[in-house]
C-alpha positions as CSV (number, residue, x, y, z in Angstrom):
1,X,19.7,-87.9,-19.0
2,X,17.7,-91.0,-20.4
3,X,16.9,-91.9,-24.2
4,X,14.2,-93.8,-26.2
5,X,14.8,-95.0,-29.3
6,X,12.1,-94.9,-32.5
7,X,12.8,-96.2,-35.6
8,X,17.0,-97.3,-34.7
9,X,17.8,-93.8,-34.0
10,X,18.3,-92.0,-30.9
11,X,14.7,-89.3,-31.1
12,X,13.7,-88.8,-27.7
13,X,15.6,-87.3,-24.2
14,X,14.2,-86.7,-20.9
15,X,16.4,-83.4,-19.4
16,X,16.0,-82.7,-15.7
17,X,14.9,-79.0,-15.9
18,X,14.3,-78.5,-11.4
19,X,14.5,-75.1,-10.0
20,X,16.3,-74.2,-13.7
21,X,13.9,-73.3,-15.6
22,X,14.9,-70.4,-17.7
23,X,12.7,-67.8,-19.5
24,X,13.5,-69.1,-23.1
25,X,12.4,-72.9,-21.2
26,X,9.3,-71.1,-20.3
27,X,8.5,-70.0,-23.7
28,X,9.0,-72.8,-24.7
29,X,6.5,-74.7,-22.8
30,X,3.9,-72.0,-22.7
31,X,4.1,-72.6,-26.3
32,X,3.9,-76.6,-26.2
33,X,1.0,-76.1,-23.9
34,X,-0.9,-73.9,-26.1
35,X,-0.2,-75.6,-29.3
36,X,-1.9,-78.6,-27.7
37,X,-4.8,-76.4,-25.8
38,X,-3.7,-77.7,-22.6
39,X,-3.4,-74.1,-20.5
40,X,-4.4,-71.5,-22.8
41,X,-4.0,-69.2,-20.1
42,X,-0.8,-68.1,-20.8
43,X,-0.8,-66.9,-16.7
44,X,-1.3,-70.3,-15.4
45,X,1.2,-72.0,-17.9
46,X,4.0,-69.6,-16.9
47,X,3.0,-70.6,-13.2
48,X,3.2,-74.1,-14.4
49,X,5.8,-74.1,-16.3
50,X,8.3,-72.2,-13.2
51,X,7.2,-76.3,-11.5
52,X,9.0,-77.9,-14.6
53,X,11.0,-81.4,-13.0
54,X,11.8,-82.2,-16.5
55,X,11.1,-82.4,-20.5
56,X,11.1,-84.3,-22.7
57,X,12.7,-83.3,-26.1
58,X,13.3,-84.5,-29.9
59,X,16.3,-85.0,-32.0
60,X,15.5,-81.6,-33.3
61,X,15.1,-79.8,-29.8
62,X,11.5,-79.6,-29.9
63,X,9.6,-80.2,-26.4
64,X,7.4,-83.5,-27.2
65,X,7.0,-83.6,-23.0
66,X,6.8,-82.1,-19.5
67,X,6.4,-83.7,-16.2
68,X,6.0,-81.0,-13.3
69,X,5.5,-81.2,-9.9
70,X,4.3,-78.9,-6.6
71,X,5.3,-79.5,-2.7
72,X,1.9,-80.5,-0.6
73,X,0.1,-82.6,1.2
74,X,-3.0,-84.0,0.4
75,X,-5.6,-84.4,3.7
76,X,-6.1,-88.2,3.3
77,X,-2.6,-88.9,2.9
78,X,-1.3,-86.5,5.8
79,X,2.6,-86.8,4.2
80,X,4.5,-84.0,2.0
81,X,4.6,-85.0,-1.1
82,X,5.9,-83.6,-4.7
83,X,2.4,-83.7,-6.4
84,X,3.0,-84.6,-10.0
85,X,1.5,-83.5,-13.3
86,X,2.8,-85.3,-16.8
87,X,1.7,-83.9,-20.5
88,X,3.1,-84.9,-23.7
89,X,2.5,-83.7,-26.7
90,X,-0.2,-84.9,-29.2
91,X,2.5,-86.8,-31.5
92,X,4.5,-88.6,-28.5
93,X,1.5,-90.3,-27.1
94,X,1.7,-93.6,-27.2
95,X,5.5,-94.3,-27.9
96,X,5.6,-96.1,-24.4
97,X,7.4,-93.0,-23.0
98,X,5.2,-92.6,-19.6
99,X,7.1,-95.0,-17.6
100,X,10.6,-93.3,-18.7
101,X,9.8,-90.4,-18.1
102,X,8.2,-91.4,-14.9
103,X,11.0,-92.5,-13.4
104,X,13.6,-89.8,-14.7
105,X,11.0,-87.3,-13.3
106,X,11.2,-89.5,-9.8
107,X,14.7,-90.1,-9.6
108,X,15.6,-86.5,-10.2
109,X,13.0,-85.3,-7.6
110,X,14.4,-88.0,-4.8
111,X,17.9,-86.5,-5.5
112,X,16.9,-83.1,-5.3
113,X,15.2,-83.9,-2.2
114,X,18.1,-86.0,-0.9
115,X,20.5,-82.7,-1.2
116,X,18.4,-80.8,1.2
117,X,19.5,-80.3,5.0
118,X,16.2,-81.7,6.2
119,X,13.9,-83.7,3.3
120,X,10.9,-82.0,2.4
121,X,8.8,-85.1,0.8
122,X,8.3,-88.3,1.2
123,X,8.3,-89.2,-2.4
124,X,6.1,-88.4,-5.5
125,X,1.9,-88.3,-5.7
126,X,0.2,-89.4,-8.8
127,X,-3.4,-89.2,-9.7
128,X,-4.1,-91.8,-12.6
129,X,-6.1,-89.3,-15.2
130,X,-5.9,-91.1,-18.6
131,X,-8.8,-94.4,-18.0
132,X,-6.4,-96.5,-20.2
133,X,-4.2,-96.4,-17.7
134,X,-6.2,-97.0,-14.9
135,X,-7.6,-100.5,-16.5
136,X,-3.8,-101.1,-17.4
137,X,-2.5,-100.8,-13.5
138,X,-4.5,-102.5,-11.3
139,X,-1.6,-104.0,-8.8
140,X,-1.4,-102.5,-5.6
141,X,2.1,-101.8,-6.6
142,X,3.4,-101.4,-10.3
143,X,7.1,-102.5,-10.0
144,X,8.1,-100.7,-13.3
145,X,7.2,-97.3,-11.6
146,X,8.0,-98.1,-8.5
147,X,4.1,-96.8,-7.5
148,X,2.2,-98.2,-4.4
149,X,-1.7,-98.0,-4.8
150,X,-2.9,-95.6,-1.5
151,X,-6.4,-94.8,-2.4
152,X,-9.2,-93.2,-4.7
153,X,-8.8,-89.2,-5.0
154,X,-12.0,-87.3,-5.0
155,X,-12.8,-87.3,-8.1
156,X,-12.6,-91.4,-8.1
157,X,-9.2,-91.2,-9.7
158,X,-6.0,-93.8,-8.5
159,X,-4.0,-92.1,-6.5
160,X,0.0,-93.7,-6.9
161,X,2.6,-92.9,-4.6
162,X,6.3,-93.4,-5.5
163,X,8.1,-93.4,-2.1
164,X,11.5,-92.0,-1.9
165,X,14.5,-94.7,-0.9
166,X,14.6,-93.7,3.1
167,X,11.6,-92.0,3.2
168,X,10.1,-91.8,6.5
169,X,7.1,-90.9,8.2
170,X,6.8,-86.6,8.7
171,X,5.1,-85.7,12.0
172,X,3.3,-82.3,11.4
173,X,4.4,-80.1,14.2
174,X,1.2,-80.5,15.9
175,X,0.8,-84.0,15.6
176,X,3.6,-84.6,18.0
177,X,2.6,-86.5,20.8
178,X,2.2,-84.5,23.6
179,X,2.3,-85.8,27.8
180,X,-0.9,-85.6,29.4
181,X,-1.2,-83.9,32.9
182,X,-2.0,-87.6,35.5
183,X,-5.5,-86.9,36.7
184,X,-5.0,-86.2,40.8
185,X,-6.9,-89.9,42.5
């Protein structure tokens, strides 16, 4: 569990929620969503909110943040990767909480993933949506975050990736090399 403290007090915790989310948790975010008009479909925020990594919550309990996250791969980048989604709340923007809860959402995501037989990602994908942050990391990689630059997505967007400690390269099953028959001379 991290913390972030406004004003000398302790206001602000970042609670790994993976594969726990409860129904009252659910609620909750469908809640957070919709007070914000984020997914009014209450459908697709209960989907959503069942890919909860982690919130964030004040000193009163109240969800101020969510990061969530889905197992893929995108075409261009060819790897598995947990494909990550962050939202806070109206009043938590801009209390410098992205990067915190950034990295609680990737270090609970690489330990999950560490506890498997076989890993299933490489690490974490992240498409840069908010434009102040795009001007603001221009590095090909942002130490803080841990975040390499890979590319543009489609919609012209950065695309970040936060490898996992270990990570290495996952050959589709089909991508294996295979021996070629020696043509008869």
């Amino acid at each position: 569990m991290h913390a972030a403290q406004r004003g000398g007090q302790v206001s602000m915790e970042i609670v790994p929620v993976w594969k726990k989310v409860t129904p009252e948790l659910s609620s909750e975010l469908i809640a957070m969503w919709a007070r914000n008009s984020a997914l009014p479909d209450p459908t697709r925020a209960a989907e959503r909110a069942q890919q909860a990594v982690a919130v964030g919550r004040d000193d009163e309990g109240r969800i101020w943040g969510v990061g969530t996250a889905v197992l893929g791969i995108v075409p261009s980048f060819g790897q598995p990767t947990y494909l990550y989604r962050q939202f806070f709340d109206v009043g938590a923007r801009g209390l410098k909480q992205t990067m915190p809860f950034l990295n609680a959402i990737r270090d609970t995501l690489e330990a999950y993933n560490a506890s498997l037989p076989k890993p299933e990602s490489v690490g974490v994908m992240i498409e840069l949506q908010n434009d102040d942050m795009a001007v603001r990391y221009q590095d090909m990689y942002e130490a803080e975050a841990k975040a390499h630059f890979i590319g543009w997505s489609p919609r012209g967007r950065q695309l970040r990736m936060m490898y996992f400690k270990d990570a290495r390269i996952m050959l589709p099953f089909d991508a294996v090399p295979r021996k070629r028959p020696v043509a008869a001379s």
